[in-house]
C-alpha positions as CSV (number, residue, x, y, z in Angstrom):
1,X,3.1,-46.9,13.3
2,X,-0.5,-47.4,14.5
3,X,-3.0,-45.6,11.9
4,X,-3.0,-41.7,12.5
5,X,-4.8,-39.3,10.5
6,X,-2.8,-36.9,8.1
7,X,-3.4,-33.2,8.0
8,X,-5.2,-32.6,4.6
9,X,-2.5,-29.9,3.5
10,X,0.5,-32.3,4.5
11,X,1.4,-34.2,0.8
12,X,0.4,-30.6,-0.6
13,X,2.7,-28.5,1.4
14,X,5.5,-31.6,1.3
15,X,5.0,-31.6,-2.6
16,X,5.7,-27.9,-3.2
17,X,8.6,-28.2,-2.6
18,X,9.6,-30.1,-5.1
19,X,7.2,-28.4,-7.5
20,X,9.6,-26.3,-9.4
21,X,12.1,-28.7,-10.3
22,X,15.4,-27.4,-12.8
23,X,15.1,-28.2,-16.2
24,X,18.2,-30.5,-17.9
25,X,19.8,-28.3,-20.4
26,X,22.2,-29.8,-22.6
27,X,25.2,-28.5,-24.7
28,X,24.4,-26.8,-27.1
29,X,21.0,-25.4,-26.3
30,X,19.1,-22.6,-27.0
31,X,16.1,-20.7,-24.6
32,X,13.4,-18.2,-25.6
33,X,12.0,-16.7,-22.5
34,X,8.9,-14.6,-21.9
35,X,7.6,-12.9,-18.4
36,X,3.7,-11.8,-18.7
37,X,2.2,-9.3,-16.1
38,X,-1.3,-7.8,-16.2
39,X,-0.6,-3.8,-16.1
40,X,-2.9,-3.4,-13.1
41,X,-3.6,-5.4,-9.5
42,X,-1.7,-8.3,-10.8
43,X,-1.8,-10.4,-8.0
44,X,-5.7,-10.4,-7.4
45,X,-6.1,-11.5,-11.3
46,X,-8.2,-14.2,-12.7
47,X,-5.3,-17.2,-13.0
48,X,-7.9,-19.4,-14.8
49,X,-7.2,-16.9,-17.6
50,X,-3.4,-17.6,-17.3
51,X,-4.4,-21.4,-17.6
52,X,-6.4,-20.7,-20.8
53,X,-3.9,-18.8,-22.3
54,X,-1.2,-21.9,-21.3
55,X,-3.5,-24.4,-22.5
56,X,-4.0,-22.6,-26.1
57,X,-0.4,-23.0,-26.7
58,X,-0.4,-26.6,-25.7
59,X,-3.2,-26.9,-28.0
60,X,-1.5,-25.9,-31.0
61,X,1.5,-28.8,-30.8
62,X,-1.3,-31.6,-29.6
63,X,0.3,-31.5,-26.0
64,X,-1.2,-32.7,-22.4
65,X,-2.8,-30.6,-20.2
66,X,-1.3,-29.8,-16.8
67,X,-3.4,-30.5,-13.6
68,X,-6.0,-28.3,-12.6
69,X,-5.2,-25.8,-10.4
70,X,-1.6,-26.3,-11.2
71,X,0.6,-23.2,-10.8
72,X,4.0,-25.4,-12.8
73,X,4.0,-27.0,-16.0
74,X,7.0,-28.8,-17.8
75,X,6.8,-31.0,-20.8
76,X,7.2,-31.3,-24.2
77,X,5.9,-29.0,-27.4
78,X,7.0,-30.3,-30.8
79,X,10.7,-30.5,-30.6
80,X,10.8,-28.6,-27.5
81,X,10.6,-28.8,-24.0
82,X,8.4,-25.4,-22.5
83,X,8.8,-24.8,-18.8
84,X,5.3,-22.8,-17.5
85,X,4.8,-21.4,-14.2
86,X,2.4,-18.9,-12.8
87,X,3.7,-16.3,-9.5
88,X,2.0,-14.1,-7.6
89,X,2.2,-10.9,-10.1
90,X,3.1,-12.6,-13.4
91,X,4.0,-16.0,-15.4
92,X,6.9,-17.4,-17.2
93,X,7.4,-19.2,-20.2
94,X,10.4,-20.8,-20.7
95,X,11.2,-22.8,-24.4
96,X,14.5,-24.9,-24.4
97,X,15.6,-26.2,-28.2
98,X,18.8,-28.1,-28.5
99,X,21.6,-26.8,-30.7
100,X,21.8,-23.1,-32.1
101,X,21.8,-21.9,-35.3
102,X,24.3,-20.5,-36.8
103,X,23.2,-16.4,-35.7
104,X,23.5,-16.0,-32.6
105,X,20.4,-14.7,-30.7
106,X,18.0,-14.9,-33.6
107,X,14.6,-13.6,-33.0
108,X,13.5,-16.6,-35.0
109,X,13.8,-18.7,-31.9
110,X,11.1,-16.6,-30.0
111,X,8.8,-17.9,-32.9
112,X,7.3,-20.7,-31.3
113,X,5.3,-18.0,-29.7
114,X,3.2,-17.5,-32.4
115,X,2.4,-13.5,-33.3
116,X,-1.9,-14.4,-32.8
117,X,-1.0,-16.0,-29.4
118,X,1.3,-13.2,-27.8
119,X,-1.7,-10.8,-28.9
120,X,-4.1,-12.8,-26.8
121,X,-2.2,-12.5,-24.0
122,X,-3.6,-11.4,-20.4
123,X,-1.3,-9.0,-20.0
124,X,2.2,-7.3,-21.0
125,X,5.3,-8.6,-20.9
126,X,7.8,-7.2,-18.6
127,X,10.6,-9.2,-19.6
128,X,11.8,-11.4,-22.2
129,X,14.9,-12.8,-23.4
130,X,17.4,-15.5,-25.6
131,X,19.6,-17.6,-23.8
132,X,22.1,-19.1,-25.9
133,X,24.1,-22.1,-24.2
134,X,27.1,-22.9,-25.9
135,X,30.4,-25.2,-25.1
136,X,33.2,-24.0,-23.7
137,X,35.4,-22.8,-26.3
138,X,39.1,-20.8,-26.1
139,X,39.5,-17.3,-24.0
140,X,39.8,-15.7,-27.5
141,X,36.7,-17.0,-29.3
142,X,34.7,-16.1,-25.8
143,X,36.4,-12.3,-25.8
144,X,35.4,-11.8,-29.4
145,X,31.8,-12.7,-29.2
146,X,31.4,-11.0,-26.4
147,X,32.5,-8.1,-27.7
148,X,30.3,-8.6,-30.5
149,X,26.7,-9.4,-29.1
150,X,26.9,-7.3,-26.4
151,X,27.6,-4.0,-25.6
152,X,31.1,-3.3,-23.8
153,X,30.1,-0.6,-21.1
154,X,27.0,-3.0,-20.0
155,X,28.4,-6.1,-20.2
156,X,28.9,-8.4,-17.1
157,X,30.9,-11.5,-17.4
158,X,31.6,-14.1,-14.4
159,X,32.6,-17.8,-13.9
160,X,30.4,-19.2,-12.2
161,X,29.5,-22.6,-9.9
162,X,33.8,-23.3,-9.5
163,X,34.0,-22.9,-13.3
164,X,31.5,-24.9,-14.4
165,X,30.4,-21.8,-16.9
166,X,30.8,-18.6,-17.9
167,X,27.7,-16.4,-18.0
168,X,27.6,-12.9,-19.8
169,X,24.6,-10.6,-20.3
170,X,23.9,-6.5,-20.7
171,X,20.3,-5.9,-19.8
172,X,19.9,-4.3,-22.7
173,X,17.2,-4.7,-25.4
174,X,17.9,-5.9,-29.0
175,X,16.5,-4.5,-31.7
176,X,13.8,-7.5,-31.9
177,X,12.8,-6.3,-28.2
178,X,14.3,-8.7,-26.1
179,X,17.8,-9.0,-23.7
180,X,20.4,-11.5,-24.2
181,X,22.4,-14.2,-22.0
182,X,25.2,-16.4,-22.8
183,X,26.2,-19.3,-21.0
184,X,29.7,-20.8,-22.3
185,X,29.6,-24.4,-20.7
186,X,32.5,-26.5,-19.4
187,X,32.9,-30.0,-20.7
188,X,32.7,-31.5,-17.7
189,X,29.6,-29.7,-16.2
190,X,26.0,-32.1,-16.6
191,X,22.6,-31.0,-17.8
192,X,20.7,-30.4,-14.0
193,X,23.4,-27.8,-13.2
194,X,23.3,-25.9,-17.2
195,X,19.3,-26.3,-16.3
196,X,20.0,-24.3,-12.9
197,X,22.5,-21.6,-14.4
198,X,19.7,-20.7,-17.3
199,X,16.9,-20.3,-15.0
200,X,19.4,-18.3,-12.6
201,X,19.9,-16.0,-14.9
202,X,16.0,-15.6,-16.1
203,X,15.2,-15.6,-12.8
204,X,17.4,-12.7,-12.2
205,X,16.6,-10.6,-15.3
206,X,12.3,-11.6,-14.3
207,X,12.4,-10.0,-10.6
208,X,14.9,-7.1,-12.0
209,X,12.3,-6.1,-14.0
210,X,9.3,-6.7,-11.1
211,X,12.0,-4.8,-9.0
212,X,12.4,-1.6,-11.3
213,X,8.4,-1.4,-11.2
214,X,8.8,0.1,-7.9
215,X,11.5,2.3,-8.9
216,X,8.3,4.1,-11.7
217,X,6.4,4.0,-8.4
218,X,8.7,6.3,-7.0
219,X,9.5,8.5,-9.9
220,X,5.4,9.4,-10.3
221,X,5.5,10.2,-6.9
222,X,8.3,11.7,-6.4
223,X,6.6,15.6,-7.2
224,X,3.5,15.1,-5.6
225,X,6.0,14.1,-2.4
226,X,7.8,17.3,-2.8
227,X,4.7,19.1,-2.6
228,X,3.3,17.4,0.1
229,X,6.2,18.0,2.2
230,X,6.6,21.6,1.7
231,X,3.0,22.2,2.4
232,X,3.5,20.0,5.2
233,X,6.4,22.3,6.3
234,X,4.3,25.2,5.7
235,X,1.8,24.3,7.5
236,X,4.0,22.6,10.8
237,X,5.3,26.4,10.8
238,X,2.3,28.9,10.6
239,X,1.4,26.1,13.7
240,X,4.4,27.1,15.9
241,X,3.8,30.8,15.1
242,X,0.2,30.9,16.0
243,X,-0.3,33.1,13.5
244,X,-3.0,31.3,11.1
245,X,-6.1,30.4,12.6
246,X,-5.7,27.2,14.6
247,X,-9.2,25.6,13.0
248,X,-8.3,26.3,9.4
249,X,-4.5,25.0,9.7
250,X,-6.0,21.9,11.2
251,X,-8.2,20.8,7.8
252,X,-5.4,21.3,5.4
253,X,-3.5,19.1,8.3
254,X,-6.2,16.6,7.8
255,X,-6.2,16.8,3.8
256,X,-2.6,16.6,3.9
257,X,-2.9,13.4,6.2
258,X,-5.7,11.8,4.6
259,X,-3.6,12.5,1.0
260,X,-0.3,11.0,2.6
261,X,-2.4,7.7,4.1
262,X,-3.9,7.3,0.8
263,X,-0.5,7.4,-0.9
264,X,0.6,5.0,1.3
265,X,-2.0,2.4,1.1
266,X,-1.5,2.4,-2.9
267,X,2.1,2.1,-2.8
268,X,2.5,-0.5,0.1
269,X,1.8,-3.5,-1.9
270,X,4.8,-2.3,-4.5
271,X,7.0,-1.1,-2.2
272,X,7.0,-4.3,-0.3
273,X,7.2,-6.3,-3.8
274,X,9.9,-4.3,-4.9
275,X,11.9,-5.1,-1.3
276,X,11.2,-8.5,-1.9
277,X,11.9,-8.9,-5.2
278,X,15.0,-7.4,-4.9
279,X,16.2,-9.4,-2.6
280,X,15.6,-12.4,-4.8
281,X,17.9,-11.1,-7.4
282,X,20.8,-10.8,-4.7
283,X,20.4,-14.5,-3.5
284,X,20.1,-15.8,-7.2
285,X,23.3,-13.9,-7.9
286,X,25.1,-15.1,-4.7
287,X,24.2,-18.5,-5.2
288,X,25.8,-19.1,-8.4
289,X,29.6,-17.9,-6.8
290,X,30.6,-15.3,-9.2
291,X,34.4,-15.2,-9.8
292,X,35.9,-12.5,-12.0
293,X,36.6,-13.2,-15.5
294,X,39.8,-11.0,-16.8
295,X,39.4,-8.1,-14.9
296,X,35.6,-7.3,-16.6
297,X,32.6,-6.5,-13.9
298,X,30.2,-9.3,-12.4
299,X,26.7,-9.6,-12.8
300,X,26.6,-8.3,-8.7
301,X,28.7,-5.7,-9.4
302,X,26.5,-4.5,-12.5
303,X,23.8,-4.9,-9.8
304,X,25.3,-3.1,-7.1
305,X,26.2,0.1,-9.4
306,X,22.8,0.3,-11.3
307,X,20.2,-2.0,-9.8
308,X,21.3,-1.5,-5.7
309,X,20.7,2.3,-6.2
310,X,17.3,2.0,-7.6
311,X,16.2,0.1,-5.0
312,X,17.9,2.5,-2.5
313,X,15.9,5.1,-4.1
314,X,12.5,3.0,-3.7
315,X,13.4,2.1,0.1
316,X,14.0,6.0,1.1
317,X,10.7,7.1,-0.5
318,X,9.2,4.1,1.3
319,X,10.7,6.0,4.5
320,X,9.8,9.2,3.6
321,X,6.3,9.0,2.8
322,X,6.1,6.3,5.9
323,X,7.9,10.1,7.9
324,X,5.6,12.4,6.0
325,X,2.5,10.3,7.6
326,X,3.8,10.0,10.8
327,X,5.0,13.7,11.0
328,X,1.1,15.0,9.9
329,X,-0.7,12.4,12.6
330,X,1.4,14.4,15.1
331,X,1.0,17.6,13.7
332,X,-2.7,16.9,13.6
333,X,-2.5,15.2,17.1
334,X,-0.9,18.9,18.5
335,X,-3.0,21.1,16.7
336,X,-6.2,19.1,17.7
337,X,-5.1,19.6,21.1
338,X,-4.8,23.2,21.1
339,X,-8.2,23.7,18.9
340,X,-9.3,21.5,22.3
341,X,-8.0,23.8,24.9
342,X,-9.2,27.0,22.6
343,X,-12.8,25.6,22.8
344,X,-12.5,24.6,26.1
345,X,-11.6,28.4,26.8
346,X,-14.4,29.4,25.0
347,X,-16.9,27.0,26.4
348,X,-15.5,28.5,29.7
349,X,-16.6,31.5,28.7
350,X,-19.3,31.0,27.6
351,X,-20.5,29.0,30.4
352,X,-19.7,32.3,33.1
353,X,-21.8,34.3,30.6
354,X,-24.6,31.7,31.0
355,X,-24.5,32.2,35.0
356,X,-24.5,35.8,34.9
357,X,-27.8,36.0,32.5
358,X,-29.2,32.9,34.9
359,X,-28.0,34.7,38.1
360,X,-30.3,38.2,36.5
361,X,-32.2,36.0,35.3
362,X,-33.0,34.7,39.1
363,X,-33.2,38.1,40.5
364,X,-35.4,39.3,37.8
365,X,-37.4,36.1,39.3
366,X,-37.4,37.3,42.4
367,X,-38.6,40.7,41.6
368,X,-41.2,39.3,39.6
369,X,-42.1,37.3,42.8
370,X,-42.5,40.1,44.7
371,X,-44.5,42.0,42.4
372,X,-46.4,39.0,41.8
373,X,-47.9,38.9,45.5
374,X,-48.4,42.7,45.7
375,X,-51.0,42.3,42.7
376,X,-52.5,39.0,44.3
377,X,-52.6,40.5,47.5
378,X,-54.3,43.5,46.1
379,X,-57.1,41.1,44.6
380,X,-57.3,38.8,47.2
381,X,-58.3,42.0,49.8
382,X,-60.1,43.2,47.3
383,X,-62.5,39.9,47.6
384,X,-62.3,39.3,51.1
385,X,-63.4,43.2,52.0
386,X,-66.3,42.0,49.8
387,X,-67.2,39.7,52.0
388,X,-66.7,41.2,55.5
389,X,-68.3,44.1,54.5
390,X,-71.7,43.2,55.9
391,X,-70.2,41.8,58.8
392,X,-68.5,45.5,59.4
393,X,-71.7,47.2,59.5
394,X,-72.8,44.9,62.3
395,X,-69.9,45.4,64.4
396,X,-69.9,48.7,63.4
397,X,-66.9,49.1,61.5
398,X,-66.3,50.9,58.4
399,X,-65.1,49.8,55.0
400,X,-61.5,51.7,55.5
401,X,-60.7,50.2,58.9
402,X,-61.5,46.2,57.6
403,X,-59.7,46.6,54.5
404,X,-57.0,48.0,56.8
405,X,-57.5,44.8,59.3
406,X,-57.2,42.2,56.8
407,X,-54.5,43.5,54.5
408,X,-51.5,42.3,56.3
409,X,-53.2,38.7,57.1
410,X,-54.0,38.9,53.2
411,X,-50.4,39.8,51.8
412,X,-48.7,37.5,54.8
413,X,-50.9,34.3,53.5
414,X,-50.1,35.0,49.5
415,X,-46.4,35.0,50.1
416,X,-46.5,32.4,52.4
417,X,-48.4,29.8,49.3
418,X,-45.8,31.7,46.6
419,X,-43.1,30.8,48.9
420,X,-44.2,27.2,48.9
421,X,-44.9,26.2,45.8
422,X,-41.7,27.6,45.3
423,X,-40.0,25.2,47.5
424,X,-41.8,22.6,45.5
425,X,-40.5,23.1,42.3
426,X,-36.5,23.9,43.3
């Protein structure tokens, strides 16, 4: 190909791909994992603290350093092998030993986490747990330690992959605070596709946990939505009655709405976390082809009577409080329409009242007009009599009869400049 210039992001986005590879597990093998969340605005966190946190560990057993920037890590620590990666809420550590010691899901394996790091942490965990791969032994051995290390109403059990394991787990704590997982291995079945069943199942257990977050969400809100909504109803009602004042019904409409909105915008980011993270967990359990093992429930099944419900929950309070919005903006919308037409009624009314003061107003005016050019009339023959008075005696008139002359000419000539300037201002 003649030279062409590659996109800057091409190797990057190409590489990501293949950025989370699966680890090779072999038979036996045991796995300590650990799933750390800040409590608070998890995904806008500073990840150079994650890093720190990673690279402390790796400092402890002499280890390399991942690449800046990297969000994956997977190499060796002491005798074994740590898997690291960093998500948009939270990061996973995940330590695989081989062979496992002779009690079963000892907390002694979770040591390598040492007590001073996990108190540095930069956050909680959500999640941790003890995967304990074992070979694939007879139908009796399996029964009875399932029996024993987990408990029988929780349990889920499924071949999975066309037999190439049997997985079992209850999602319940142990005493030393984390959940269990056991993966009894075929003979025939190779390290890549133990690697992919392990992280399955903490992959599973990891957004479960993110999941159920949303579920709390829902629980703290869950009064305040009832309350909400029967004020909301309240109010939606004394509206159609037109019996409260239509002014006052339409601020606690706009508390109510600017209440709901800000519910909304603080759950939104959860909600649609929770819908995603959920969804996760179904394609990780659909990808590893459950099949029932003698007659006891599958990890979907587990899922579908305890986990699909809780999310069910979280999805209708998404719907409702998305309803309880939309229902106030139109209740709002109505009510700022009538509060419209009211004012407009009374801006009507007010305006007719403003044409009858102007319309006295204008004849009071006029009046005044009137009045106005009898009293400048009066003066203004008052002044001119002064001065035709000496012509009167010459033409022998008296002082009565030329008042009397120039009167009218007088009163006639004031309204006249009145009317004009008048004019001149309208």
């Amino acid at each position: 190909m003649p030279p062409i210039d590659d996109h800057p992001l091409r190797y990057a986005l190409a590489n990501e791909l293949h950025a989370r590879p699966f680890p090779f597990v072999g038979v036996p093998a045991m796995a300590a994992f650990l799933a750390i969340k800040q409590p608070s605005d998890a995904a806008k966190r500073d990840r150079a603290v994650d890093r720190a946190h990673l690279l402390s560990l790796l400092d402890r057993y002499g280890a390399p350093h991942p690449q800046p920037d990297a969000t994956h890590y997977f190499g060796q620590l002491g005798r074994h092998m740590l898997k690291w990666e960093s998500h948009t809420e939270f990061v996973t550590y995940t330590l695989l030993s081989d062979g496992v010691g002779p009690r079963p899901f000892d907390s002694a394996d979770f040591e390598v986490f040492s007590e001073e790091w996990l108190a540095a942490a930069p956050g909680q965990r959500i999640t941790s747990a003890l995967v304990r791969v074992a070979p694939w032994g007879s139908a009796e051995a399996l029964r009875q330690n399932i029996n024993e290390w987990f408990v029988p109403e929780s349990v889920a059990v499924a071949r999975v992959l066309d037999d190439a394991a049997i997985i079992a787990g209850d999602f319940r704590i142990d005493p030393a605070g984390h959940l269990r997982f056991l993966v009894s291995v075929d003979p025939g079945t190779g390290p890549r596709r133990v690697g992919r069943i392990v992280q399955r199942l903490c992959e599973i257990e990891t957004y479960k946990a993110m999941s159920m977050l949303g579920f709390a969400r829902v629980r703290d809100l869950g009064d305040r939505m009832g309350e909400i909504d029967g004020k909301l109803g309240r109010l939606v009602g004394d509206m159609a009655d037109g019996a409260a004042d239509s002014e006052e019904t339409l601020r606690d409409l706009l508390t109510v709405s600017g209440e709901l909105e800000l519910m909304v915008a603080q759950s939104s980011f959860r909600f649609g976390a929770t819908e995603a993270y959920a969804r996760i967990v179904d394609q990780r359990i659909e990808v590893l082809r459950e099949e029932r093992f003698e007659g006891r429930q599958t990890f979907a099944e587990f899922m579908m009577r305890r986990f699909t419900p809780a999310m069910r929950t979280v999805a209708s309070a998404k719907d409702r409080l998305s309803n309880m919005s939309d229902r106030a903006l139109r209740a709002g919308n109505l009510l700022r329409t009538r509060v419209d037409v009211e004012r407009s009624a009374q801006n009507q009314s007010l305006l007719e009242s403003m044409n009858r003061r102007a319309d006295l107003q204008l004849r009071l005016q006029r009046t005044v007009e009137g009045l106005s050019v009898v009293a400048i009339s009066y003066y203004a023959v008052s002044l001119a009599g002064y001065l035709l008075y000496p012509a009167g005696d010459m033409l022998g008139l008296s002082k009565g009869m030329i008042t009397a002359l120039i009167t009218l000419p007088v009163i006639a000539v004031v309204w006249w400049m009145i009317r004009r300037i008048h004019n001149r201002m309208h």
